[in-house]
C-alpha positions in Angstrom: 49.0 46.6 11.2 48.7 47.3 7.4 47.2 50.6 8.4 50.5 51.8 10.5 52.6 50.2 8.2 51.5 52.5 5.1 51.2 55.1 7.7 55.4 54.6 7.8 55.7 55.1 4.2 54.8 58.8 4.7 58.6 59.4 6.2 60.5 55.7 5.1 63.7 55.4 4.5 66.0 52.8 4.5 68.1 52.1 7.1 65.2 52.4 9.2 64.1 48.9 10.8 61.9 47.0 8.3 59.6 45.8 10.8 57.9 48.8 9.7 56.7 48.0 6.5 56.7 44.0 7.1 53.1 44.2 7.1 53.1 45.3 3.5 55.6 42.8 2.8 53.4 40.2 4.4 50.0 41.5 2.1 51.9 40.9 -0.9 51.7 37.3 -0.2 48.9 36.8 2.0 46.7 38.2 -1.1 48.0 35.5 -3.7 45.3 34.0 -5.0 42.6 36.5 -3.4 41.6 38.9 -6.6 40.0 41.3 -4.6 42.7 42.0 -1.6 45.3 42.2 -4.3 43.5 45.3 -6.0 43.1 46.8 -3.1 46.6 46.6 -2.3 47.9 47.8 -5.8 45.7 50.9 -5.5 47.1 51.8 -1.9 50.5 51.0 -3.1 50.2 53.0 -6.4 48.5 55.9 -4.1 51.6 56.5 -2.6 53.7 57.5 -5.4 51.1 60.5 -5.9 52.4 62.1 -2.5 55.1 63.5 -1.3 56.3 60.3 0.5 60.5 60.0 0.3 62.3 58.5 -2.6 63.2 55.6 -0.6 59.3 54.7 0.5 58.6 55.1 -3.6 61.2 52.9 -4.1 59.7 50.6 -1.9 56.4 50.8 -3.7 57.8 50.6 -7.1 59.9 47.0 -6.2 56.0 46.0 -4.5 54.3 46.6 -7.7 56.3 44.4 -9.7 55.0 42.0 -7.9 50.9 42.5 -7.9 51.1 45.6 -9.8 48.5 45.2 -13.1 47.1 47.9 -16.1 45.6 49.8 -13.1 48.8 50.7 -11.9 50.6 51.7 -15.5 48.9 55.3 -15.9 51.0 56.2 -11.9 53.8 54.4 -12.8 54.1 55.9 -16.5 54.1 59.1 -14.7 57.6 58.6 -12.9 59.4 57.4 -16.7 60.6 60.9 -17.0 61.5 61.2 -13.5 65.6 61.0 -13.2 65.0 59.4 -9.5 62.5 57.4 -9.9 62.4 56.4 -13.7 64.3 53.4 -13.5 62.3 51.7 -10.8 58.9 52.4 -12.0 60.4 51.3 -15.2 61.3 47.9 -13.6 58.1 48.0 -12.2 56.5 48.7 -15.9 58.6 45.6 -17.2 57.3 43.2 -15.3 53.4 43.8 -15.7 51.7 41.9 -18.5 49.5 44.1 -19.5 50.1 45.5 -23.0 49.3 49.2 -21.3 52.9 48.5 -19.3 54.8 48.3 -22.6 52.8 51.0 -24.4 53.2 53.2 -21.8 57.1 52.4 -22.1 56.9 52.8 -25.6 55.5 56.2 -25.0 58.6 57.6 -23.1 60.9 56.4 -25.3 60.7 59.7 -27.7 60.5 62.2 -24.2 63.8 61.3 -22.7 67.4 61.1 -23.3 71.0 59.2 -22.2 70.7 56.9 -20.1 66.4 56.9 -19.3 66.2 56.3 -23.3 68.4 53.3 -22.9 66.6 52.1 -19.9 63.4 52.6 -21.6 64.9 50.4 -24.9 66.2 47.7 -22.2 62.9 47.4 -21.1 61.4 47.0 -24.2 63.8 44.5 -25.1 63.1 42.6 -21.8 59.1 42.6 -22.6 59.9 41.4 -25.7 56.5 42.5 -27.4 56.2 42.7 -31.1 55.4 46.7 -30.6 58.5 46.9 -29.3 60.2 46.3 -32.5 60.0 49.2 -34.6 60.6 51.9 -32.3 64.1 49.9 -31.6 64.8 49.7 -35.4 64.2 53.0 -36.0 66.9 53.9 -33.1 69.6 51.7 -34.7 71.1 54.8 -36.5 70.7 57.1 -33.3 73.4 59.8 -33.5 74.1 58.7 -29.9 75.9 55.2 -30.4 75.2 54.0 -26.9 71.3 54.4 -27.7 71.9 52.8 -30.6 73.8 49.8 -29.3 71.1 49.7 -26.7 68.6 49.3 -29.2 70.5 46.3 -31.3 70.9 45.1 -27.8 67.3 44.9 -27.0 66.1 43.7 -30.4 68.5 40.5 -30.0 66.9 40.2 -26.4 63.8 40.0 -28.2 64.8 36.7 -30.6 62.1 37.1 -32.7 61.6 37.2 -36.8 60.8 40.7 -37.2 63.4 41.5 -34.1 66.4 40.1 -36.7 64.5 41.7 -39.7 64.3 45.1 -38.0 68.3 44.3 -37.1 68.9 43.5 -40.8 67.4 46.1 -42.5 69.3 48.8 -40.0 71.7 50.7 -42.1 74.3 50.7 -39.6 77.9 53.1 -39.7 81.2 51.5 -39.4 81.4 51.9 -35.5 77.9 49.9 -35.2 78.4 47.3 -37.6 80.4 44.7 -34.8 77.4 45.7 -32.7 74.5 44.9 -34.8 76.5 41.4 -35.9 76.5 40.6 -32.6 72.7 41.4 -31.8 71.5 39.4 -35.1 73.6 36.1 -33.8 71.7 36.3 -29.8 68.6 36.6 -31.9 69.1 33.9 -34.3 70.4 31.9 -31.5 67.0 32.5 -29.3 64.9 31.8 -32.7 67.1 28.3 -32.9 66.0 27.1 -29.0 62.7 28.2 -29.6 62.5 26.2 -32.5 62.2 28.6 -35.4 65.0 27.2 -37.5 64.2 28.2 -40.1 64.3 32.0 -38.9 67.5 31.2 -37.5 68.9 29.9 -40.6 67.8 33.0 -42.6 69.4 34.7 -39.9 72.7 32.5 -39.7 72.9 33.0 -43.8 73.0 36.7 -43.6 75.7 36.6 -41.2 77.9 34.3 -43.1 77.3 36.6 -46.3 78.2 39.6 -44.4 81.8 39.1 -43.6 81.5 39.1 -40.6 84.7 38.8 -37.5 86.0 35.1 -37.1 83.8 34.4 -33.8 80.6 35.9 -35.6 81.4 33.8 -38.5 82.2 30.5 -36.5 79.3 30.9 -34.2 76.9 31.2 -37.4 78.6 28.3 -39.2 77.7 26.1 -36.2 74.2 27.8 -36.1 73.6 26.9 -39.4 74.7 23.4 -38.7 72.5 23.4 -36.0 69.5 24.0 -38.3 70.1 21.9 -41.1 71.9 18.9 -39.9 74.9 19.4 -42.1 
């Protein structure tokens, strides 16, 4: 059954009656908890985005290998990040894989793509959350492109962490980016706050309330700050 069903992916699309490829659907769990079947399943997955199979039956391999997809799996995947069909799912594949290859490998597209696959790419980043992830963002915080460089403010609040608000603080922002980066520095000291770091937070709250920042900024960091020191 597996056989035909990866026999299907050679000409899949959807629409077509997913009966077909049920039997990979059914592998993915059935080889929980069985090391072994699970590799073997990652590599005939990851084999398929090497042919010529259709961008629907890639699709379906990339939203599979989020699932049991592991560092064997990165070098194929990284291979579709410059692809403008298939970048953002092989990306969403890349995001979810612990292994620190996923994120380098994401890292490593960053500086070969443009629009909207570079702020996929930062998303990502932001999403994985790994310190590595924090000076490529802060060097993209004065991007000629605002949207890349809202993307990246975005993704270093996403990540909540000390050197994530550092990185934000230290960006020397223009006037059209200043709202933005005010607004990434508060989710990150607000993340730092739940997970505990207050006084990361505070540091962060303080630099907020010294900045001028709009009346919500400047209430939501007030109450922050309360937050952390109990006054």
């Amino acid at each position: 059954m597996l056989d035909k069903a990866f026999e299907a992916l050679k000409t899949y699309h959807w629409g077509q009656d997913r009966k077909l490829v049920k039997p990979i659907d059914d592998a993915v769990i059935a080889t929980r908890g069985d090391a072994a079947a699970r590799k073997k399943l990652e590599a005939r997955l990851a084999a398929v985005l090497t042919t010529n199979a259709p961008y629907d039956a890639k699709q379906y391999v990339c939203r599979k290998l989020m699932i049991v997809g592991t560092a064997v799996s990165v070098p194929t995947l990284a291979g579709l990040l410059t692809d403008k069909k298939l970048s953002h799912m092989a990306r969403f594949a890349l995001e979810r894989i612990p292994a620190p290859e996923a994120g380098q490998a994401i890292r490593d597209a960053l500086s070969r793509v443009n629009g909207e696959l570079k702020i996929g790419m930062i998303s990502s980043l932001g999403v994985r959350g790994e310190a590595a992830g924090v000076a490529p963002l802060g060097a993209l915080l004065g991007h000629k492109d605002c949207a890349v460089a809202t993307a990246a403010a975005h993704g270093l609040g996403a990540m909540g962490s000390p050197a994530a608000s550092e990185a934000l603080a230290a960006g020397k922002p223009t006037d059209e980016m200043k709202a933005t980066i005010a607004d990434a520095s508060l989710a990150c000291a607000e993340k730092l706050l739940a997970a505990g770091n207050k006084a990361a937070a505070l540091k962060t709250y303080e630099r907020l309330l010294a900045s001028g920042p709009s009346e919500m900024v400047r209430v939501a960091a007030k109450r922050g700050k309360t937050a952390c020191t109990g006054t």
